[in-house]
C-alpha angles and dihedrals in degrees: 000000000000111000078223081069086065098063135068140188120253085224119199120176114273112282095009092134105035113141097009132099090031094301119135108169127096115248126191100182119128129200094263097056099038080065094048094049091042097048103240137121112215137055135189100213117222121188095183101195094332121120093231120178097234095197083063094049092046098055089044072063105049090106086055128102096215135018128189136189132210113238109163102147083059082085094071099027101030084183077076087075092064110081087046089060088047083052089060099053080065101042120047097195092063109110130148137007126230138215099216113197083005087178096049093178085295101326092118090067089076095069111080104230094229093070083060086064097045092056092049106052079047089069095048106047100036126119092254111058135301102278123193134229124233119187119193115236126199126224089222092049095072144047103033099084126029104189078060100044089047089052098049091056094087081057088055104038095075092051119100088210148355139227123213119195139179107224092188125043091216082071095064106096088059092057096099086051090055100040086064098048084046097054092050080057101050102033084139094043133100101226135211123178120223120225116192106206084190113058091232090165089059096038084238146100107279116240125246098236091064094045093051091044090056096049093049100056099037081056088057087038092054095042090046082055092241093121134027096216147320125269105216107203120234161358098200098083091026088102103043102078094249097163095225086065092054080049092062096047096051091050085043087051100044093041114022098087093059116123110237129160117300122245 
């Protein structure tokens, strides 16, 4: 397979974050085609508070490899997860869901995790087709404390696969610390690494050292089989010539069409 087939998209819908982080510029960009302008063929699709129609969104998708879908308050009413099974009978490229910001503080405390497992256990065994689970992980979330690391375990163990991502950028050069701790937490995970191509945590455009940067180890860390793929967030800034997204499609550009293993 394309090493572009490794990557998705972290999709909101268009606008979402107009006039916020420090952004003040109008964007119009939707997932699609953020995933058309960056290079990639997948997206995990995150409405964040919007009231999206999700059948509109799915068949904007229909050229994709993967979709995924958000379903955080799953966690607490697992019954949540069944109309997005009943999405995938009608859309072949559905498939998986994701926990976005699973920790929350200590939000996450409040899912059993029992109900991880059921839902689990819901996306394997459905009439449709066995879907999988993805949680987002923080750098900051882990590896200062092990008592808390150890606990969270339990909320780790039912995910197919995890996430890790940076929210500042100040935060990048420890990135290859964390990865390590990260990989002692998830031996039985599938992992992806998130890339902001918007420095969200620093209300400010992201550079285009660090991106590169970025790019450039997750690629080593995809063709050494540590990681599965990389998440580029997001769409909503991908129109608004910020240079870091220019970043990304050069690098797209220069690296997407290498052949690695298939998954």
């Amino acid at each position: 397979m394309l090493l572009r087939e490794r990557f998705w998209l972290w999709g909101h819908p268009e606008g979402r974050y107009n006039n916020l982080y420090g952004n003040m510029r109008i964007s119009r960009m939707t997932p699609m085609e953020g995933c058309l302008y960056l290079g990639i063929c997948n997206t995990f699709m995150v409405p964040v508070g919007v009231d999206v129609n999700r059948r509109q969104y799915n068949k904007s998708f229909k050229t994709l490899r993967q979709v995924g879908w958000e379903v955080y308050d799953a966690g607490v009413n697992p019954e949540i997860i069944e109309p997005y099974i009943a999405e995938a009978a009608d859309f072949p490229n559905i498939g998986c869901v994701v926990f976005d910001d699973f920790q929350r503080g200590d939000g996450y405390k409040k899912i059993p995790p029992e109900n991880l497992w059921k839902i689990k256990a819901r996306l394997k065994e459905n009439d449709v087709r066995p879907l999988d689970m993805w949680m987002v992980l923080y750098t900051h979330e882990f590896g200062l404390d092990k008592a808390k690391d150890e606990d969270f375990r339990r909320y780790i163990e039912p995910f197919d696969g995890i996430i890790m991502w940076t929210w500042k950028e100040s935060d990048v050069p420890l990135i290859n610390d964390k990865f390590e701790i990260f990989k002692e937490l998830t031996p039985n995970n599938r992992r992806m690494l998130g890339c902001y191509l918007y420095n969200f945590g620093e209300d400010r455009q992201a550079t285009n050292g660090a991106v590169k940067w970025q790019l450039d180890r997750y690629r080593e860390m995809i063709l050494a089989g540590e990681a599965e793929g990389v998440v580029l967030h997001t769409n909503t800034m991908a129109d608004l010539d910020y240079e870091a997204y220019d970043t990304a499609v050069e690098w797209m550009e220069k690296h997407g069409d290498e052949i690695v293993a298939d998954i």
